[in-house]
C-alpha positions in Angstrom: -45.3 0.4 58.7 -46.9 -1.1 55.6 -44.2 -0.8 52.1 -46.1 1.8 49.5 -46.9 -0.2 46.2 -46.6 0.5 42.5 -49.7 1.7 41.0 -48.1 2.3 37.4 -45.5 -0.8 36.5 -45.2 0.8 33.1 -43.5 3.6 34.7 -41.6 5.6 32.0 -39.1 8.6 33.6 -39.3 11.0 30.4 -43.1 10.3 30.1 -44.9 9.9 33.4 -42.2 12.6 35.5 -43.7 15.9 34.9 -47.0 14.3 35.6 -45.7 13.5 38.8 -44.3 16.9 39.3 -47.9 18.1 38.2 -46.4 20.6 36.4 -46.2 20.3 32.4 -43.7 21.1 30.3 -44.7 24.1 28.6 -42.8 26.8 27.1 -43.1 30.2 28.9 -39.6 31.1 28.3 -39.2 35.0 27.5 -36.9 34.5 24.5 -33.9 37.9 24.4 -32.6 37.4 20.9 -29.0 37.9 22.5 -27.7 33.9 21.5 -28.4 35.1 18.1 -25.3 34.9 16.0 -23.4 34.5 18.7 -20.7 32.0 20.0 -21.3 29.6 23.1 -19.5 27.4 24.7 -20.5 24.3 27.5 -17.5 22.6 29.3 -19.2 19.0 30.3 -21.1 19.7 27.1 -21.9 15.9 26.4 -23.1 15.2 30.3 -27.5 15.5 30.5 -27.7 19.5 31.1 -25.3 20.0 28.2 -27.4 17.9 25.5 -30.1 19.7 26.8 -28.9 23.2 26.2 -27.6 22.2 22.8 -31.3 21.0 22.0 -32.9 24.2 23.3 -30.3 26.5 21.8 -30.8 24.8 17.6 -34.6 25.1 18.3 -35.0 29.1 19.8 -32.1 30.6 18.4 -29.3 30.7 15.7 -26.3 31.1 17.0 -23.2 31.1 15.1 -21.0 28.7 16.7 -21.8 26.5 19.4 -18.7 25.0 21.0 -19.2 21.2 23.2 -16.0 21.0 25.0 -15.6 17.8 27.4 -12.9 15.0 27.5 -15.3 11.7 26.5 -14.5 11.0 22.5 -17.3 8.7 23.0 -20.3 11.0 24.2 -18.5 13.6 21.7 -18.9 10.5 18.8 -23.0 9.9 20.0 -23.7 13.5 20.7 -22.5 14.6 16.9 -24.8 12.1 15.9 -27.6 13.6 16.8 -26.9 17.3 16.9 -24.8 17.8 13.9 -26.2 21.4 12.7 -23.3 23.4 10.5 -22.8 25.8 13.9 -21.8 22.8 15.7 -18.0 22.2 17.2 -17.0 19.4 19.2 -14.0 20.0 21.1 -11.6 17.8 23.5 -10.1 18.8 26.5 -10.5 19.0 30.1 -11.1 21.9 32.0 -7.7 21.3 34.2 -5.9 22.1 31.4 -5.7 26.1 31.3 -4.0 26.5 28.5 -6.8 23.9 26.2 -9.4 26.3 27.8 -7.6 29.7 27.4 -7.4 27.9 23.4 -11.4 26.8 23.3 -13.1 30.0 24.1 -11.4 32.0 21.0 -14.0 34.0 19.8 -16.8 32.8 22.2 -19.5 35.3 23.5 -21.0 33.0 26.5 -19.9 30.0 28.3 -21.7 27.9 30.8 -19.3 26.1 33.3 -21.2 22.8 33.5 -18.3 20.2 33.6 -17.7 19.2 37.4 -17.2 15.6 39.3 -20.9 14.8 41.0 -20.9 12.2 42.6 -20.6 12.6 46.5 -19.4 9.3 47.1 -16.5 9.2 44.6 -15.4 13.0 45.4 -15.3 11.5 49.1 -12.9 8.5 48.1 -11.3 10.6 45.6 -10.5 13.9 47.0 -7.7 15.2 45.2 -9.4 14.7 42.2 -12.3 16.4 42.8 -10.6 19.4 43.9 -8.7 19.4 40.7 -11.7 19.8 38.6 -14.1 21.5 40.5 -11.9 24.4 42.2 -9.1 24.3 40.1 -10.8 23.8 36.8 -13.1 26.3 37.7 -10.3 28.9 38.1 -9.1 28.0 34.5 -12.1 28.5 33.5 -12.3 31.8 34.4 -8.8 32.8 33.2 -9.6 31.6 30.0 -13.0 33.7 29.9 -10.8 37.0 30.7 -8.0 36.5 28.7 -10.3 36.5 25.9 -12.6 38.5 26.6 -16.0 36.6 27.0 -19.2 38.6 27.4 -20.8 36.5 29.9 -20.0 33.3 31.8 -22.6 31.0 34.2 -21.3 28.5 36.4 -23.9 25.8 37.2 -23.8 25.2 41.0 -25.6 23.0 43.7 -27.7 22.9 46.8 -25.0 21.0 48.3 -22.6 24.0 48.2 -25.2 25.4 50.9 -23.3 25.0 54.3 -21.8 21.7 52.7 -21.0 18.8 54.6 -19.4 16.8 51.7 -16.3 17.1 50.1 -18.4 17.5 46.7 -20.6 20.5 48.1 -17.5 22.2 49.3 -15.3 22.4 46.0 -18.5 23.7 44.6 -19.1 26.5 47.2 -15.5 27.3 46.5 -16.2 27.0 43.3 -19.0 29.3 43.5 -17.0 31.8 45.7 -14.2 31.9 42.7 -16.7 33.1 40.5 -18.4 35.7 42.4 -14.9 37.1 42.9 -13.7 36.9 39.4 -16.1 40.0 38.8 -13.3 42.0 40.5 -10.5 40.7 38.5 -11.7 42.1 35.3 -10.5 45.4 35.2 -11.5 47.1 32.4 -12.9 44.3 30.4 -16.5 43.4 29.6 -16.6 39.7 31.1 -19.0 38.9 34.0 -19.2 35.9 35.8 -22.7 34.6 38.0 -24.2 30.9 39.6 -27.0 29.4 39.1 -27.6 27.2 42.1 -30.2 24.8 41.7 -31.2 21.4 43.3 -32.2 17.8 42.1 -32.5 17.6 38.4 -35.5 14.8 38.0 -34.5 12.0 36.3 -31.0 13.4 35.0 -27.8 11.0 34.3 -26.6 9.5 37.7 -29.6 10.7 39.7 -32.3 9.2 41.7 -34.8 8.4 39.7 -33.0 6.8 37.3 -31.0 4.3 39.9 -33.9 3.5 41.5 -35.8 2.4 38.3 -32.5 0.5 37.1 -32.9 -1.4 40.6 -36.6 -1.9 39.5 -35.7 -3.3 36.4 -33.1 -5.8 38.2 -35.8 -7.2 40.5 -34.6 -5.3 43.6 -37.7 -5.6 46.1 -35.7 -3.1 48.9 -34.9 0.9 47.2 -32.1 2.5 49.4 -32.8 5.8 51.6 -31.0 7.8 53.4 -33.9 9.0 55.4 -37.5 9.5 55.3 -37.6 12.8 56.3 -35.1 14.3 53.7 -35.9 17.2 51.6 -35.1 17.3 47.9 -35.4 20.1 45.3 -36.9 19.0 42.9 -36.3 20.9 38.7 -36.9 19.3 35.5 -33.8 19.6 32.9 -35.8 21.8 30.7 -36.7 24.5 33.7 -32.9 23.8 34.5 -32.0 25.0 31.2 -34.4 27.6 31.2 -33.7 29.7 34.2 -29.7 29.8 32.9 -31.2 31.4 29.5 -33.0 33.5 30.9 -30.0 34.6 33.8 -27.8 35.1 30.9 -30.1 38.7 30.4 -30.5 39.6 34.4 -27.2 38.7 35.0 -25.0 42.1 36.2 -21.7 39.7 37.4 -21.3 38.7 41.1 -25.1 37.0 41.7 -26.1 33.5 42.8 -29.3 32.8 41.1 -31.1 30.6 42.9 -35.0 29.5 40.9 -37.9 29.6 44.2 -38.9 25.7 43.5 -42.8 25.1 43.0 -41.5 21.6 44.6 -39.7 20.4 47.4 -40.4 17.1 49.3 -38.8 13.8 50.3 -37.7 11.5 47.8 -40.7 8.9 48.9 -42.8 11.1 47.2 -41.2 9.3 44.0 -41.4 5.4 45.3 -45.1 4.8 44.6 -44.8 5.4 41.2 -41.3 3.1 41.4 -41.5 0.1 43.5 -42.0 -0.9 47.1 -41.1 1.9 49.7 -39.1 0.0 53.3 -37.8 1.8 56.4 -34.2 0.1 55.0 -31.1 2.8 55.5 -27.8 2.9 53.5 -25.2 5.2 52.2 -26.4 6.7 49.5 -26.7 10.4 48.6 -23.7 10.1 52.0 -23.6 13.3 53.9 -26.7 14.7 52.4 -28.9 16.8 54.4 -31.6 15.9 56.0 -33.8 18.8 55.5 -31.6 20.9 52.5 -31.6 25.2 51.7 -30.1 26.1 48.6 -29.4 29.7 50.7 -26.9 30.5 53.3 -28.2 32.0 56.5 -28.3 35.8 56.3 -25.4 36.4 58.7 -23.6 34.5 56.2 -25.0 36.5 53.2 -23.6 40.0 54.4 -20.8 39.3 55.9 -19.1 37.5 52.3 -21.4 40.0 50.7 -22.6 37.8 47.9 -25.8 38.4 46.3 -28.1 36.4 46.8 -31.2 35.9 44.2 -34.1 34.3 44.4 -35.9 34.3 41.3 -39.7 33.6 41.4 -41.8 31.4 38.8 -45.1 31.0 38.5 -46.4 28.2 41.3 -48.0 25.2 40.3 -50.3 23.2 42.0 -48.5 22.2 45.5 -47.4 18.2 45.8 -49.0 16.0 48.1 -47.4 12.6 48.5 -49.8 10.3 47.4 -49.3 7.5 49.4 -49.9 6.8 53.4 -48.4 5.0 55.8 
């Protein structure tokens, strides 16, 4: 089996990715003018999605306050240098603590959930840990949304919450499940809770493509795989960021958004455009699927009655790996 070379060296994530997704980033967002004058709020504000967010939220909309709560002074200290418009608060706190949350979303309109532990290898060696912030941060979460009232909350979910086989995917499905059923906790107040499951974010803090180009850079000529015949979802942050927008309008309370992906392949699509491509195996991305669904099976689907929604986008032109063995 002959290694896949590097036609680009200069490879340059933010540049060359959504030329390799061969899908541009253009903006076909339907904009609802509901963010305007309103109060937001991110947990995990400072991580990649959160920055994001902030970015898109300054340039479509004005809203009134918008509220970065997270526990890292310094992300807090480098994000407030470059967003540091009048509406902007940086708060923090950590989503364990209920009554810091219940204190945060005072006057808030939405808040997206996106402040969870990641990575699968650490919520393996550190369970405990992860269940503290992903199940029961989650559930503080959604106290302090009722309590006060919130219009609308999104929780950002994963793939890996689809028949998980990882500690990480299971405190999200729990996670998950908690928010579908806070819709029935309510009562007689406005707030309503959905997901928005979604897959691989290309090229986002802690991902892939970024720790395999880091190896690049070191001189690594060996790039780690699980196995060849995995299947990623693949979503740029901006389409990430996007489909939440626009969920915060179809939302109803009690769905699982999940975006039909123009894209989904193995990750050696990504290596010719990286480095030298072996048959080597390791433990990273441990417990990962092989071949992933971002769905449970329908049997599953009715009998937890949890709604399920796929949400079409236009398809692009389909992605052939372009490299052969």
């Amino acid at each position: 089996m002959s290694p896949a070379t590097l036609p680009r060296p200069d490879f340059n994530i933010h540049r060359d990715i959504p030329s390799m997704m061969r899908r541009p980033f253009r903006d076909r967002f339907e904009r609802p003018p509901m963010f305007n004058d309103k109060a937001i709020l991110i947990t995990g504000g400072t991580g990649s999605f959160g920055r994001k967010y902030v970015q898109t939220l300054l340039a479509r909309y004005t809203p009134s306050k918008i509220i970065v709560f997270s526990r890292d002074e310094l992300k807090q200290f480098e994000m407030q240098q470059v967003f540091n418009a009048p509406c902007m608060r940086y708060f923090i706190g950590d989503v364990r603590d209920r009554e810091r949350m219940v204190q945060a979303m005072r006057g808030v309109d939405f808040v997206i959930h996106a402040a969870a532990l990641k990575q699968v290898p650490a919520a393996e060696y550190n369970p405990v840990e992860c269940i503290k912030t992903n199940i029961d941060g989650a559930q503080n979460v959604i106290h302090a949304a009722i309590l006060n009232n919130v219009e609308k909350v999104i929780a950002l979910s994963t793939d890996k919450a689809a028949n998980p086989i990882n500690l990480y995917g299971a405190t999200k499905l729990a996670s998950d499940k908690l928010f579908v059923a806070a819709n029935n906790m309510v009562g007689s107040g406005r707030t309503r809770f959905a997901v928005v499951r979604y897959g691989n974010v290309v090229g986002s803090r802690g991902s892939v493509v970024p720790f395999f180009q880091s190896l690049i850079d070191r001189g690594e000529k060996r790039l780690p795989i699980t196995d060849k015949e995995m299947t990623r979802f693949w979503i740029s942050l901006q389409e990430g960021v996007d489909f939440v927008l626009k969920n915060f309008a179809r939302t109803n309370g009690g769905e699982i958004f999940v975006p039909k992906y123009p894209l989904s392949g193995s990750s050696i699509w990504l290596l010719p455009w990286l480095q030298i491509w072996n048959s080597m195996k390791s433990a990273f991305d441990l417990g990962r699927n092989f071949t992933k669904s971002c769905v449970l099976p329908t049997t599953a689907t009715l009998q937890w009655n949890i709604r399920i929604t796929i949400c079409s986008r236009p398809r692009s032109t389909s992605m052939t790996a372009p490299w052969t063995i």
